[in-house]
N, C-alpha and C positions, 0 to 999 in steps of 0.2 A: 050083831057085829062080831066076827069073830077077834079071840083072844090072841095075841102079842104069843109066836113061839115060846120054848124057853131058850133057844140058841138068840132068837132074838133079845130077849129083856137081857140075856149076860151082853151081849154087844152092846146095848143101851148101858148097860151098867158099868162096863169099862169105859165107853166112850166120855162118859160121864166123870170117873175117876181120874181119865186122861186128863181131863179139860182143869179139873181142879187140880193136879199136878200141875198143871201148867201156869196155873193163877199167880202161883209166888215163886217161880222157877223160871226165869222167861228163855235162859237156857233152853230146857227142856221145848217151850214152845216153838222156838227156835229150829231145833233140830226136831221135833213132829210136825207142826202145822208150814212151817218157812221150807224146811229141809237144807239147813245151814247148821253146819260144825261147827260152833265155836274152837277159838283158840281154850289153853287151859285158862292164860292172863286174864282173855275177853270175857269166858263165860263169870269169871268172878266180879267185872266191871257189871256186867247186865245182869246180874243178879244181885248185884245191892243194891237193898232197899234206902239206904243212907236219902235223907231230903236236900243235902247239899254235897254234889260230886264233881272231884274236878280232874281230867284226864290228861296226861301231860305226855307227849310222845314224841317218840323219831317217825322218822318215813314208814309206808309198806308194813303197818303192825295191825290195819281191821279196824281201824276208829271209826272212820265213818259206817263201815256196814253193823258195826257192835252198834252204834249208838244208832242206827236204823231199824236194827232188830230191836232193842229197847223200847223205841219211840214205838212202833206196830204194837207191841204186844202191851203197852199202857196203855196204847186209845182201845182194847177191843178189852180191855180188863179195868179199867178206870174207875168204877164205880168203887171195883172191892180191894181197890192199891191206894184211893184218897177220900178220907172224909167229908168232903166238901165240893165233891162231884156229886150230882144229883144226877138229871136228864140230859145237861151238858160236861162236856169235857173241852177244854182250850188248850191245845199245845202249840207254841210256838218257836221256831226255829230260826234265829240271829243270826246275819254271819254278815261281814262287812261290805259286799258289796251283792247283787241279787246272781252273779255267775257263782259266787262262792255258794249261796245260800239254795240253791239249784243244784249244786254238786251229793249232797244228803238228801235232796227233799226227792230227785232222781228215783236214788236207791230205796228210798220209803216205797214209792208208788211203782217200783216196779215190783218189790219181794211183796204189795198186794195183789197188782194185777196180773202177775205171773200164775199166783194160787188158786186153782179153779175152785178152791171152795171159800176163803176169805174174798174175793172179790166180786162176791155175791152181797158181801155187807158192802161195796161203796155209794154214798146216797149223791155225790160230788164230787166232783172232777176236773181242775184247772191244772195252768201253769202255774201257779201257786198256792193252793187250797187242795186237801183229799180231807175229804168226810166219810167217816166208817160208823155205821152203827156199831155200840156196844154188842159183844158176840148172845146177851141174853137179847138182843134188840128192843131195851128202854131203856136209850137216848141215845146220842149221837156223841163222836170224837170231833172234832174239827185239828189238822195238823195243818198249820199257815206258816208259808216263809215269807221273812222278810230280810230289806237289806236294812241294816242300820244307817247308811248312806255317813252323810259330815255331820248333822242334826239328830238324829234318831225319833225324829217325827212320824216315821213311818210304825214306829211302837208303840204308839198311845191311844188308847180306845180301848186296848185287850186287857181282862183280869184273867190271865192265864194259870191253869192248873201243873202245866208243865211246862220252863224254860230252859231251850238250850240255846248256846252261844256257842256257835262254832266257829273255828280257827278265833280263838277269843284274842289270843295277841294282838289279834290287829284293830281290835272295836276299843275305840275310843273309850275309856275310864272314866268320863262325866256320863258316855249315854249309857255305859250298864248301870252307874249309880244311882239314873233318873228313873231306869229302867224296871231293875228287880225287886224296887218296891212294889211293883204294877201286881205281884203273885205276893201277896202278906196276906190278903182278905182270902186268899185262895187255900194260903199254907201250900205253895207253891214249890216241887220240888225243882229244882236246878242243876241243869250239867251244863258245866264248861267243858270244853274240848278244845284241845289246841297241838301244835306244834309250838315249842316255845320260842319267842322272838328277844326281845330285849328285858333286863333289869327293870322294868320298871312297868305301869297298868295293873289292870286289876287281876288279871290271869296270873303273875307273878305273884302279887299278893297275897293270892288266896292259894295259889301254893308252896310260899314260904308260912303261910300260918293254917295248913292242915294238918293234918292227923296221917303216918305215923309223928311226924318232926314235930309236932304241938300236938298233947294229948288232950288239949284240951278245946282245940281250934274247932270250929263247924264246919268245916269242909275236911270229905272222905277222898284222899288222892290215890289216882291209879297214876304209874309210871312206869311205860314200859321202852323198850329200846328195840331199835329194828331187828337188832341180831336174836333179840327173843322169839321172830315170828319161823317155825321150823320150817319153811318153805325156803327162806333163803337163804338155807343149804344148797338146796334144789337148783337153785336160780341163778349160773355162773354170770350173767348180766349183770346183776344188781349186786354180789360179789366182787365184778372187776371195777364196776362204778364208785363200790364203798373203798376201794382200794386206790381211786384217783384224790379222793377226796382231802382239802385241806387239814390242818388239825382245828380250825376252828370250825368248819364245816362237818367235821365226823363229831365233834361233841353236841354240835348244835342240832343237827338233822340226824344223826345216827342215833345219839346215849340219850336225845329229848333233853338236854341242860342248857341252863340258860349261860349266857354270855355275857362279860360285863366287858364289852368293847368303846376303848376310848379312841381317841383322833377319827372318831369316825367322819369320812368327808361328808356324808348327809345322815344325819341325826336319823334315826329309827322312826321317833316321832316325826317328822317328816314324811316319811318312808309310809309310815300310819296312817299315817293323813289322805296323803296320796291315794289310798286304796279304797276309792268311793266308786258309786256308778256315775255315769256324765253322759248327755249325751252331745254332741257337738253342733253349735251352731248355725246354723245357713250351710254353705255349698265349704265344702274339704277339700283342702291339697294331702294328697295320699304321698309316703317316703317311706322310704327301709333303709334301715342299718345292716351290713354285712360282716361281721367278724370271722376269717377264714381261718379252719382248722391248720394246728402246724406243730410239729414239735412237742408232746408233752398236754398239748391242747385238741382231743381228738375228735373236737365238736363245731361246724359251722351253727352259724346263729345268725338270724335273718329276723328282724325285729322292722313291725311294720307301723308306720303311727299317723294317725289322720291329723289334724289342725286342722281349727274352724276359721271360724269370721274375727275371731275375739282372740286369735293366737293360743285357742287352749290346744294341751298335745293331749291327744286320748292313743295310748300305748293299743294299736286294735289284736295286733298280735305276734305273737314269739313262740320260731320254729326250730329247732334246732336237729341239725342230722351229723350221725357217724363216719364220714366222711371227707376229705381233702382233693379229692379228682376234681380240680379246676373246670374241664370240662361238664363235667355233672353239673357242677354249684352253676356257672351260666345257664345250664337250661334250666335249672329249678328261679333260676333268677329272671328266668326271661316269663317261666310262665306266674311268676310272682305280679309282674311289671301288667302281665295281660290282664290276670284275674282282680289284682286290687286297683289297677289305673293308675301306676303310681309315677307322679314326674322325675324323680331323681332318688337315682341309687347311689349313697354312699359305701364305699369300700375300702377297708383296710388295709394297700396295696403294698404292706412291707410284708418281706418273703414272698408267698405262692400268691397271693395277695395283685403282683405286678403284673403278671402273667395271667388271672382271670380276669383284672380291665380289659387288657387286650383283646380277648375273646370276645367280651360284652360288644365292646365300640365295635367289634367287626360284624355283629349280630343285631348292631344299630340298636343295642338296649340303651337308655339313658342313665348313663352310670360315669361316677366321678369317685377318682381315686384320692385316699387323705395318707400321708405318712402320720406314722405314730411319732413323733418326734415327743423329746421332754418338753418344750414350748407347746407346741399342736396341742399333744393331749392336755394340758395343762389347762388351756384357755378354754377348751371341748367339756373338760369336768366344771368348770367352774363356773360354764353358763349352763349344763345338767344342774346345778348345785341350785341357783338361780330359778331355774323353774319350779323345783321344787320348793326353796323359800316365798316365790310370789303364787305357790298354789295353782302354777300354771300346767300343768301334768298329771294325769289321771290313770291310775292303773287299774286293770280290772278282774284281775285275780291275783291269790297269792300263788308264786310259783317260785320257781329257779331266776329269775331273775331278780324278783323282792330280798333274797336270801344274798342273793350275790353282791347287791347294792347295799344291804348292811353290811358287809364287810371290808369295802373300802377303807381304806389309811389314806389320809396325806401327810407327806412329810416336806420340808423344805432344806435344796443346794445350799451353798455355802452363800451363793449368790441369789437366793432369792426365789428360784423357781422352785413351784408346785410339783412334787414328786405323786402318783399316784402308787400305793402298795397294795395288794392283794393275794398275796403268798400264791402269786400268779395264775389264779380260778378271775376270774376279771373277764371272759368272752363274752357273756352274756350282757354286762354293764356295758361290754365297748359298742357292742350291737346297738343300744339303745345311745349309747352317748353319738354313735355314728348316724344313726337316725333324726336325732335332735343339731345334729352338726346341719344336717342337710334341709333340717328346717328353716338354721338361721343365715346358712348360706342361699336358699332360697327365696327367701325375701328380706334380703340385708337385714337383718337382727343386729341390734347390741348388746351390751352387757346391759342390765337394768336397775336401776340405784335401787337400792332396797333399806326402807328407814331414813334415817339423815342423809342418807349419802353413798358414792362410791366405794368410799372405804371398806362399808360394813358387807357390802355385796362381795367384794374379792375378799370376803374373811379378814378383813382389818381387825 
């Protein structure tokens, strides 16, 4: 059998020192085996070895693809990054509903199968499961998403070697506490990941008692802010975006800080809650809310929402376009109305508003005009508010809408009426509250007593 060149065995020999650079540098593996540049911030987040990390951000700064690359490079290294990795390795990946929890596990399986030579280790392959052999091939990785749902039933069975909880704000605070015990026998490292939401859960907790701000806290905190990521320089879009933005909206989604927001018209934890999977019962009436751009407001929003048999709302989806050409928004409405089958369009007919009814009804779209009056809207948020205290409303990602709906105020006239405040960012909420308008005017709705009585339902 002939001998191994010597240009060969140096190639073997480097390839070799590659690979163990790569072992406690996941950076590095990143940018050889991935062919992905870390940011400066990112590569220092993916490169600490810390057992408990917790990521805190604004928008558009690489969290999910940093914690992608992470997660790759501990199932194909697992043996020699945890004590208590044998033949298996368990990573699994949280996130509050399974559209969110899909959003990461995506970008995992694709920077494998993209790689012609890492995606030669996959032994497994779903919409929710990628199994990779260990890169020495003795044992396997399993990376499994799940959603936490209202219960978090769907996390028990697993002694996981690695947990993350993404978008953690939104995951209920009893099911991580039930939960990250499930990795003790494992010695189980931990990343949260989040945008931050409200004061209060366990995502806030654990980073108001890390490290640097507690030297003595067990969680390692990264905190980065969008304007840190140097692309949006680059990017005059997400520039003139950050430049619409409220001041409670640039602290919250831009600098990654939390909010301590009171008069909220629906509680966060509400807002929480809401954010499960569902699916809807028996046969759906389909409806869209319409919020037409105008003024200061340079965004229609088109918010679509099924009801079942049991009057649950599952929010199916939320569109929003650059635009105010009345004309346009009817045909995008019209083919709205074809593609979802939707019986009745609510429309925000003050301003430009007046003038796209008019188009629709001549287009024989089925579409109903609401003024925004201070009563109208009034009654409109306060059976929004309503759904959401009887649990009736289901969201199914976190977005621009979730964000917009925590930041509602009510305030009250001299005389009694519900004033709604939103440092006027509020299109997205009005789109949803107009959709649910057209729910309850669709099949005569009431208000709904919640607890003792009427009182407590109007915010008594």
């Amino acid at each position: 059998m002939p001998q191994p060149t010597k240009e060969i065995l140096v190639e073997r020999q480097n390839f070799m020192q590659t690979v163990t650079d790569c072992v406690y540098t996941p950076s590095k593996f990143s940018e050889i085996f991935l062919d992905h540049k870390l940011f400066p911030y990112n590569k220092e987040y993916v490169d600490c070895q810390d057992r408990f990390i917790v990521y805190r951000s604004g928008r558009q700064v690489g969290k999910t693809m940093s914690t992608a690359v992470k997660t790759v490079h501990f199932a194909f290294f697992a043996p020699l990054l945890q004590e208590t990795v044998k033949n298996e390795c368990v990573i699994v990946i949280a996130a509050p509903t399974q559209n969110q929890a899909t959003i990461m596990f995506d970008r995992i399986r694709t920077l494998v199968v993209n790689n012609d030579f890492l995606k030669g280790y996959i032994v497994r392959n779903t919409q929710t499961e990628l199994w990779l052999n260990f890169l020495d091939n003795t044992g396997v990785s399993k990376i499994i998403t799940r959603a936490t749902g209202e219960t978090g039933t769907t996390l028990r069975g697993y002694s996981p070697h690695v947990i993350i909880a993404d978008e953690c704000s939104f995951i209920k605070t009893d099911i991580l506490r039930a939960f990250l015990p499930s990795g003790m026998a494992t010695k189980a490292k931990v990343w949260l990941t989040s945008t931050p939401f409200s004061k209060a859960g366990y995502f806030y907790e654990a980073c108001q008692n890390a490290r640097p701000k507690n030297p003595e806290g067990m969680w390692q905190e990264f905190h980065v802010t969008s304007i840190q990521n140097p692309l949006i320089k680059e990017d005059p879009t997400f520039i003139e975006e950050i430049k619409r933005l409220t001041r409670e909206e640039y602290v919250q989604e831009v600098e990654g800080e939390f909010l301590d927001i009171g008069d909220a018209l629906i509680p966060n934890s509400l807002i929480t809650e809401a954010i499960v999977d569902g699916h809807p019962k028996g046969n759906t009436r389909n409806y869209m809310g319409v919020d037409v751009a105008r003024t200061g407001r340079d965004e229609t929003v088109f918010t679509i929402v099924k009801v079942d048999e049991d009057n649950q709302v599952f929010v199916e989806e939320v569109m929003a376009e650059s635009q105010s050409n009345v004309v346009n928004v009817a045909g995008r409405i019209s083919e709205l109305v074809r593609d979802y089958r939707l019986e009745t369009v609510y429309i925000d007919e003050t301003g430009l508003g007046g003038g796209l009814i008019d188009i629709c009804r001549e287009q024989g779209t089925p579409a109903r005009g609401v003024v925004f009056s201070l009563q109208e809207k009034a009654l409109m948020y306060k059976n929004l508010r309503l759904l959401f205290e009887n649990h009736k409303i289901k969201l199914k990602q976190v977005n621009k809408l979730v964000y917009q709906l925590s930041y509602l105020r009510r305030e009250y006239t001299e005389n009694g009426i519900m004033k709604i405040k939103s440092d006027e960012h509020d299109d997205y909420p009005d789109s949803l509250v107009l959709a649910c308008r057209a729910v309850q005017g669709g099949d005569e709705w009431h208000l709904l007593p919640v607890g003792k009585g009427i009182k407590k339902a109007l915010f008594g």
